[in-house]
C-alpha positions, 0 to 999 in steps of 0.5 A: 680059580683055575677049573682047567688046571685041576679039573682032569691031569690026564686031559689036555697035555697043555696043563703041563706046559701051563704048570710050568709057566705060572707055578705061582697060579697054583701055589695060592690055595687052588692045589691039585690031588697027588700024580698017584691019586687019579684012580683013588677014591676020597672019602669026603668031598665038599664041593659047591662051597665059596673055599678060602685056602688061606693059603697066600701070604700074610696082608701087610702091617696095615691089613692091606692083603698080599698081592697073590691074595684072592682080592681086588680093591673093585670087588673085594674078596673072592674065593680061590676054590670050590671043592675040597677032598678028603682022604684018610684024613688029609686033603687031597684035593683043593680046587673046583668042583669037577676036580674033586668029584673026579675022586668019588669012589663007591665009599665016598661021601659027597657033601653039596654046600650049596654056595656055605663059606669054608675056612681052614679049622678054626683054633681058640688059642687060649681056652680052660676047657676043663672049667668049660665041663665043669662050668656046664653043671654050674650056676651060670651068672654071666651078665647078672647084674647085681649081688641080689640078682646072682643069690635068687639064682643059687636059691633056686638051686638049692631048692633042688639040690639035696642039703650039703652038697656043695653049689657052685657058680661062675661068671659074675664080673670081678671087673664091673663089680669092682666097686661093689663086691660082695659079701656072705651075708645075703648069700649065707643067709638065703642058702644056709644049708649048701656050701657055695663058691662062686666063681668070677668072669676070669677067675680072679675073685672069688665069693662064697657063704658062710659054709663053703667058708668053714669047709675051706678053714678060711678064718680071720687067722688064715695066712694071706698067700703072697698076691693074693687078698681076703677080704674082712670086715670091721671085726677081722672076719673074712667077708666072703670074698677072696681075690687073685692068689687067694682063690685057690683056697677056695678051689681046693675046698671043692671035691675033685671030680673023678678020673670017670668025671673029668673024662666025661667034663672034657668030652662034653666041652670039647664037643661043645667046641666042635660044635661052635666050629673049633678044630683046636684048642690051646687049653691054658694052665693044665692041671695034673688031672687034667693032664691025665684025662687028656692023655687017656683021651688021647690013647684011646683016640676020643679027643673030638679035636686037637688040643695043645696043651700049656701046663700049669706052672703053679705046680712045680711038681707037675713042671719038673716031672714034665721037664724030665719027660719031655715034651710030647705029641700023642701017636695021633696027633690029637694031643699035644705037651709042648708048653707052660703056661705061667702067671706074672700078675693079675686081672685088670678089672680087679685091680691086680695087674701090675702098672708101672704108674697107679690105678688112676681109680685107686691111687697108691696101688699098682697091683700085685706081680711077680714073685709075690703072684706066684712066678718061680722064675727059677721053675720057668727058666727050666722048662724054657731051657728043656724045649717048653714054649712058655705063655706067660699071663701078663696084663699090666704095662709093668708085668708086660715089661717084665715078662719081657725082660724074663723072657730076653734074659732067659733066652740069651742064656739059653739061646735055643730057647729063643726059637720056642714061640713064646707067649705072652698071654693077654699082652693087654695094657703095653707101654708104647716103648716096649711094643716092638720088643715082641717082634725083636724077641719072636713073642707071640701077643696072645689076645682076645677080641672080646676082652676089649669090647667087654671091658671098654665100660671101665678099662680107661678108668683103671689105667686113664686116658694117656696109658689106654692108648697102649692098651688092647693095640691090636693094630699097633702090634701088627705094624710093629711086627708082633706075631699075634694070635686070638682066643676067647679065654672061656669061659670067661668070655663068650667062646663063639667064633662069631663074637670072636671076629665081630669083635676084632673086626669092630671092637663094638658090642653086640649092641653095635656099641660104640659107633664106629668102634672103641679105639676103631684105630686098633681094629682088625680087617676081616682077614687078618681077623679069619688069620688069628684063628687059623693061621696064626693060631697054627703058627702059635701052636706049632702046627703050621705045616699040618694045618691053619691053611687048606692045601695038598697033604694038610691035616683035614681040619675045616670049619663051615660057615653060614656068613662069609667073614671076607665079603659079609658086612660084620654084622651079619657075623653074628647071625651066622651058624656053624653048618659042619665041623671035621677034625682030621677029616672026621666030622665032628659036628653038622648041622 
């Protein structure tokens, strides 16, 4: 830190002299207040705080950090400030203690951290959100561990749900129970007088009862849609279970909620987000309701933090009015509409993305891709034509490869589009012969730690011991050059903050399972894990000169932590808490 070059510009003439000299001293995260703010009062002033700016240069492919890093290899980390201020919603002030408090005014609020972490905003970079809101009124079946386990939950629902309305769950895992799904049997049997749908984990499955079933017309004459599969029995009659393209005819059976319901569902997730330390949110497959809440959010300055928006692409009347308008930032800056997220195959787990060689637990089956999962490559070649980012959803090596090769011949056909920072959400199972390709073409690896720490328990099984080698390489991307970005995908997985890091840093359980980490090669350093929240999360959504780094002019996002991510062994990560969250430089959640 550099207390005298900040403390007071107006004191020691040599300050000038020193400025000159070492510029390079201030340029990695200790910023002083603007020449014209000596005698402005800050609104909010942190101080007494252990401040990383994050604003040095990325560590190299290998995580070893940048020379202008607050780091030595004897003592590790250090924090480059201890204060932050704030006004009218942009940082003021990075720096030391005395600095900032040189801007108190009578309408200041002075915050002693007493010794807390503080780090840019945190951003998860790929959300749903709006199933978040909707999720915090359903049945919760995340970690359950068998069929009869999941119904006893929904009859204990409906024993206090009024007779025909529907129930809804979420969160059994289509990929643990891969090999046993269920069926309607027991579930129709125990709630016969509500329909039910439950959804999986990540939403590539789908299980309902006999009820939800006829409401939703699935018969054993219903057309299969392209990728999509359900289940029969020996007869021909559906099962109740539905997979990949299919789930929709479930989704649609379910009432949408109203304009006034889907306002409150969003307010209430995205405050549970602020809650959790998010400053933003990356909100993936936006539905056109969804969209309109947003915007209404937005208009009247409600969105508790900032949202990039990607929408979906399985409503092409949604895409082509978008394309017409353009893309969008709100007046405040809160929301923005700038990206498409699209589909090329499915979910590992259950078994539908697409490899370029069998499932090593299914052979003859490779998964489902492309056209025949819903891609228009027509509709999305458009959108990237028209300025849109796109985030394609690519799990297996083969829909990997071919998103890939979509997105080179899409973008040397239009060559503006090239600059758009496009994503390839998930980029789970890579071929090592198409890793560099993400650095040659500037396509962001959109991944989320947690996945490789919940699917470790079946991941090889699917794709065998030689192709796990590309699978979830974080590291291998890093050293090729990718630019890379994390997320949580909620609420398919835990979106805290702190299971986000532990992960990457790990890639062990909560359980400290496996020692040493599941392909500890591929882990993340403590860094590089902070920069996949923040900065790089910045970057992927195009905000890097509005935010991801705390510094002079900066848009006031900031999260407060308990744990220091840098210097505290990473176990302690997951014992730590959330002590306050501002989003453009309001508080939106404290302690």
């Amino acid at each position: 830190m550099l207390p005298s070059l900040c403390a007071d510009r107006r004191a020691a003439p040599g300050t000038r002299t020193i400025r000159r000299l070492f510029p390079a001293l201030l340029a990695v995260g200790t910023a002083c207040a603007p020449a014209d703010a000596g005698d402005r009062q800050a609104d909010l002033i942190l101080h007494n705080g252990r401040v990383y700016s994050f604003a040095w240069p990325d560590p190299s492919p290998d995580g070893h950090p940048a020379p202008a890093a607050p780091y030595d290899s004897a003592t590790g980390w250090h924090n480059d400030a201890s204060a932050v201020a704030i006004r009218d919603g942009r940082i003021v002030f990075v720096g030391n203690d005395s600095g900032a408090l040189a801007l108190v005014g009578s309408n200041t609020t002075v915050r002693d951290l007493g010794g807390r972490v503080v780090l840019p905003g945190l951003v998860d970079a790929h959300t749903h959100v709006a199933e978040l809101g909707e999720s915090l009124d359903r049945v919760n079946l995340t970690g359950i561990a068998t069929e009869a386990d999941a119904v006893e939950r929904i009859v204990q629902r409906a024993a206090t749900t009024p007779k025909g309305e529907w129930i809804l769950g979420y969160g059994w895992d289509e990929g643990a129970w891969a090999n046993r799904y269920p069926d309607k049997r027991l579930l129709s049997q125990r709630v016969p007088d509500h329909p039910v749908v439950l959804r999986s984990l990540h939403g590539f499955a789908s299980w309902a009862n006999e009820r939800a079933l006829a409401l939703a017309g699935i018969t054993r004459d219903t057309p299969v849609p392209d990728g999509g599969e359900i289940r029969t029995d020996a007869h021909g009659e559906p099962t109740g279970l539905v997979l990949n393209r299919t789930v929709p005819l479930l989704d649609n059976a379910v009432p949408r909620p109203t304009a006034a319901q889907r306002d409150a569902q969003i307010l209430r997730a995205l405050r549970v987000m602020a809650q959790s330390g998010y400053t933003g949110v990356h909100e993936a497959g936006v539905a056109p309701d969804v969209i309109e809440s947003l915007e209404r959010l937005a208009e009247r300055d409600s969105l508790p933090l900032r949202v990039h928006a990607m929408l979906s692409a399985r409503d092409s009347a949604l895409i082509r009015k978008w394309i017409a308008r353009g893309p969008f930032t709100a007046a405040t800056g809160m929301l923005s509409v700038r990206a498409v997220k699209a589909y090329y195959d499915g979910a590992l787990g259950s078994r539908g993305a697409q490899l370029l060689a069998d499932y090593a637990d299914r052979p003859g089956h490779r998964g489902v891709s492309g056209g025949n999962y819903g891609f228009d490559r027509t509709l999305v070649a458009d959108a990237m034509s028209a300025g849109f980012q796109v985030g394609i959803h690519a799990i297996g090596d083969a829909g990997n490869r071919a998103t890939l090769d979509f997105i080179d011949s899409v973008t040397r056909a239009a060559p503006k589009a090239r600059a758009l920072r496009h994503r390839v959400e998930h980029a789970q199972v890579l071929s090592p012969s198409d890793i560099a390709r993400f650095a040659a073409l500037g396509v962001v690896a959109s991944v989320q730690p947690p996945h490789a720490v919940e699917d470790k328990g079946w991941a090889e099984t699917r794709v065998g011991a030689e192709r796990i080698a590309g699978a979830y390489a974080w590291r291998t991307l890093r050293q090729a050059g990718a630019p890379l970005v994390f997320s949580s995908d909620l609420p398919g997985s835990d979106w805290s903050p702190f299971y986000g890091l532990h992960s990457a840093i790990t890639r062990q359980d909560t359980s400290g399972a496996p020692p040493g980490g599941w392909y500890p090669e591929q882990r993340m350093t403590p860094e590089e894990a902070v920069r996949g929240y923040t900065v790089w999360s910045a970057y992927a959504g195009f905000d890097e000169r509005e935010s991801g780094t705390l510094a002079v002019g900066r848009r006031a996002d900031i999260t407060v932590l308990s744990v220091d991510p840098l210097r505290d062994d990473p176990r302690e990560l997951l014992r730590g808490q959330v002590v306050l969250t501002i989003s453009r430089g309001r508080i939106t959640y404290r302690q």
